[in-house]
MARRO-333306 format. One record per residue (C-alpha): residue number from 0; x, y, z; residue in one letter. Coordinates in steps of 0.02 Angstrom, whole numbers. Each point is the difference from the previous one (the first is absolute). Layout:
BEGIN
NUM	X	Y	Z	A
...
***
This chain:
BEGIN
0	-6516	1534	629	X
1	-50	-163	-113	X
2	153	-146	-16	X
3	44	-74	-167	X
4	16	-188	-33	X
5	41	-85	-160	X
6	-101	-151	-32	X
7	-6	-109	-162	X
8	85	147	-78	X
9	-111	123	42	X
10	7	153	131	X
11	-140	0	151	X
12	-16	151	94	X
13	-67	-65	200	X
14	-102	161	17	X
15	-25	56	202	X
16	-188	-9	-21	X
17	30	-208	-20	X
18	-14	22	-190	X
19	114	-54	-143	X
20	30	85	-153	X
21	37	-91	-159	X
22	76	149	-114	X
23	28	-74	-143	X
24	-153	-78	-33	X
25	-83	164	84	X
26	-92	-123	120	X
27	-54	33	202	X
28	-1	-162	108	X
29	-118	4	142	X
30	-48	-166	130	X
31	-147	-9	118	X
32	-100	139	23	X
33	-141	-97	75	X
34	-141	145	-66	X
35	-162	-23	108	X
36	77	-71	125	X
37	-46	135	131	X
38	-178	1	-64	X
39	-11	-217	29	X
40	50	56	166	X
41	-122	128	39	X
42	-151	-148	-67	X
43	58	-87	120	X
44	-34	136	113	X
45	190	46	48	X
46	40	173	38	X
47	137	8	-146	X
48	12	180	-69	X
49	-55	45	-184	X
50	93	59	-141	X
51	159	-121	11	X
52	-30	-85	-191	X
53	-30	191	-74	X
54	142	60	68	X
55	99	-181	-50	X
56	-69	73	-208	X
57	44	180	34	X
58	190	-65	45	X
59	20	-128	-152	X
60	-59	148	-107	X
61	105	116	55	X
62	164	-127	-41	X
63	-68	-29	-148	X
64	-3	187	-41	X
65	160	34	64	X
66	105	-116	-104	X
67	-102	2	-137	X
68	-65	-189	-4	X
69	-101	-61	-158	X
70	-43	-146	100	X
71	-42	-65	194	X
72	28	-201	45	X
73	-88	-42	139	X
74	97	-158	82	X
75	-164	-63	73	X
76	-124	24	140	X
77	-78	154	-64	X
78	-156	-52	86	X
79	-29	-56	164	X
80	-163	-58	4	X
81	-171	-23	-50	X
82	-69	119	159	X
83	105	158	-61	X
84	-59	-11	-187	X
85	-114	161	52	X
86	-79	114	-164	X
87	123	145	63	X
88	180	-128	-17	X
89	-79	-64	-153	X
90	-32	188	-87	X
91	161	43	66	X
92	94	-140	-67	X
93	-88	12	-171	X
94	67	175	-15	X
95	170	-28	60	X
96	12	-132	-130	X
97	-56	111	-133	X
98	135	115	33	X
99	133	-116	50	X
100	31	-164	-117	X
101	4	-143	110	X
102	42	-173	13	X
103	-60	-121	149	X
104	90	-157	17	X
105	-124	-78	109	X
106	43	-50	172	X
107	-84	-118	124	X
108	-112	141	63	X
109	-81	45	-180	X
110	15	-203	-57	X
111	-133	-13	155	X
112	-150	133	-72	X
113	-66	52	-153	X
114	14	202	-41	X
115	-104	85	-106	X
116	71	34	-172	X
117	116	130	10	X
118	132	87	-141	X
119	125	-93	67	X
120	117	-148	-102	X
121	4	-159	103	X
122	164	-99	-34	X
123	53	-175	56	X
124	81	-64	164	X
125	178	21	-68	X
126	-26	144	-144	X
127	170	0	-108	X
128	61	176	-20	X
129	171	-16	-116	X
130	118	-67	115	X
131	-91	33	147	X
132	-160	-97	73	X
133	-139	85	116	X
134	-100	-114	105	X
135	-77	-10	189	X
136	93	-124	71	X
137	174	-17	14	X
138	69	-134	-84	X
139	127	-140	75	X
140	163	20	0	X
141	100	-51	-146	X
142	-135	42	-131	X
143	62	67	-163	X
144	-5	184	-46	X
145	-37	164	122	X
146	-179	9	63	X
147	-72	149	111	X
148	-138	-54	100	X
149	-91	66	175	X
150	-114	-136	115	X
151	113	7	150	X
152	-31	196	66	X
153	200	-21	59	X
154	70	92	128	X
155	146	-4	115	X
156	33	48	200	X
157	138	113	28	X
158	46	62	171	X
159	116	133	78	X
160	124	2	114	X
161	-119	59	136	X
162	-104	-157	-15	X
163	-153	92	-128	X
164	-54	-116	-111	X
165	-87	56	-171	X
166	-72	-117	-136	X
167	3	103	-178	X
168	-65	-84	-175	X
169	139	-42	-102	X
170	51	-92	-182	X
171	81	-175	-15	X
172	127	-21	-129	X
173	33	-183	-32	X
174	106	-55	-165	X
175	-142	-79	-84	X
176	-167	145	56	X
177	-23	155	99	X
178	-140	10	126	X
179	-94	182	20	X
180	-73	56	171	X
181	-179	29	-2	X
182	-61	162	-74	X
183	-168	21	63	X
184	-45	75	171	X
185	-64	-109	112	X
186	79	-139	-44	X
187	110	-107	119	X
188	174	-84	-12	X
189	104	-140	32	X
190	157	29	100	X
191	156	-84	-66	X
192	146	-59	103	X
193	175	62	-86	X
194	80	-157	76	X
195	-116	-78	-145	X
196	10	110	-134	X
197	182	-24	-7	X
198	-1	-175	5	X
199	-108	-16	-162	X
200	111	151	-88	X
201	-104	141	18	X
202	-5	174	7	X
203	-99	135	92	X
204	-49	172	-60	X
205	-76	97	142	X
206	-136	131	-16	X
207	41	148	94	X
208	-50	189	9	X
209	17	50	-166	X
210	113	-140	-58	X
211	55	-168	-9	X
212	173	-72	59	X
213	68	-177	9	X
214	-18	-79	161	X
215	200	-81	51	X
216	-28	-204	19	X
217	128	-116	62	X
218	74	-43	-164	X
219	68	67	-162	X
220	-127	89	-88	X
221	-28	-28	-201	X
222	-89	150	-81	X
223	2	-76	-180	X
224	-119	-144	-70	X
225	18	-44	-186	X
***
């Protein structure tokens, strides 16, 4: 089950697979998938197992296909490195790209190496997109407008009353940006305490089995940005 938010005007959709949906402008928002990653790993000769970025393109495909997306943003870090750039992610890539009209805002990971030309449309670090803006990094607080953005690879702790503890990826929700979880496979992430999301007025969207559900902070929530 996805959760609606209105920012700027405009209705988001936080989809359980750590995807947003833009409806009305028919757009997919995606952050980090980190392709090759596995394969820089396995040059380096660590035992990491194949397949991760293929299945990371098979996923973003199939959300495309299901809401019937004329267009993929990519909120940076769609590479990893310069060791996973193997033929295979490359020919995979070029056809997913093909099929799938796709926009990389380029993160820290792909402002490091040069790809090979592929059909993809390489935007600025802070793309305008009407009232929204996509970029990599989040932006401080205070800055004018809405902007959805990745970089961090959030996630939160929660425990149980028995003592379990279990770290899941979530989405931040501040007035001014939302941050995505990482989409790719193998990627890591960077555990937030709630004690400090509250104090700088966020929210937290929490990916769970098959949905996503807001994650109760010590504070008033706000569920509206304009």
């Amino acid at each position: 089950m996805s959760l609606g938010i209105t920012a700027a005007g405009e209705t988001l959709w936080l989809l359980p697979e750590g995807a947003v949906w833009w409806p009305g402008a028919r757009t997919l928002f995606a952050a980090d998938l980190h392709l090759g990653k596995g394969a820089a790993f396995r040059a380096r000769g660590q035992a990491v197992p194949a397949g991760s970025s293929a299945r990371t393109l098979a996923r973003l495909e199939a959300l495309v296909a299901a809401h019937g997306a004329a267009r993929l943003v990519v909120l940076g870090d769609f590479w990893h490195g310069a060791d996973g750039l193997t033929p295979a992610l490359l020919a995979d890539v070029r056809a997913f790209a093909r099929r799938v009209s796709t926009v990389l805002v380029p993160g820290n990971h792909d402002r490091r190496l040069q790809a090979p030309e592929l059909p993809l449309q390489v935007a600025g670090p802070a793309w305008p997109l009407g009232p929204l803006t996509a970029a990599h990094e989040p932006p401080p607080p205070g800055t004018p407008g809405f902007t959805l953005a990745g970089h961090w690879h959030p996630a939160v702790s929660l425990g149980s009353r028995a003592g379990d503890r279990l770290r899941r990826p979530c989405f931040v929700r501040y007035p001014h940006a939302l941050v995505l979880p990482a989409f790719g496979g193998l990627t890591g992430a960077l555990t937030l305490r709630p004690a400090d999301l509250a104090r700088d007025g966020a929210e937290v969207a929490v990916l769970g089995e098959g949905r996503v559900h807001w994650l109760p902070l010590p504070r008033k929530r706000l569920r509206s940005a304009h």
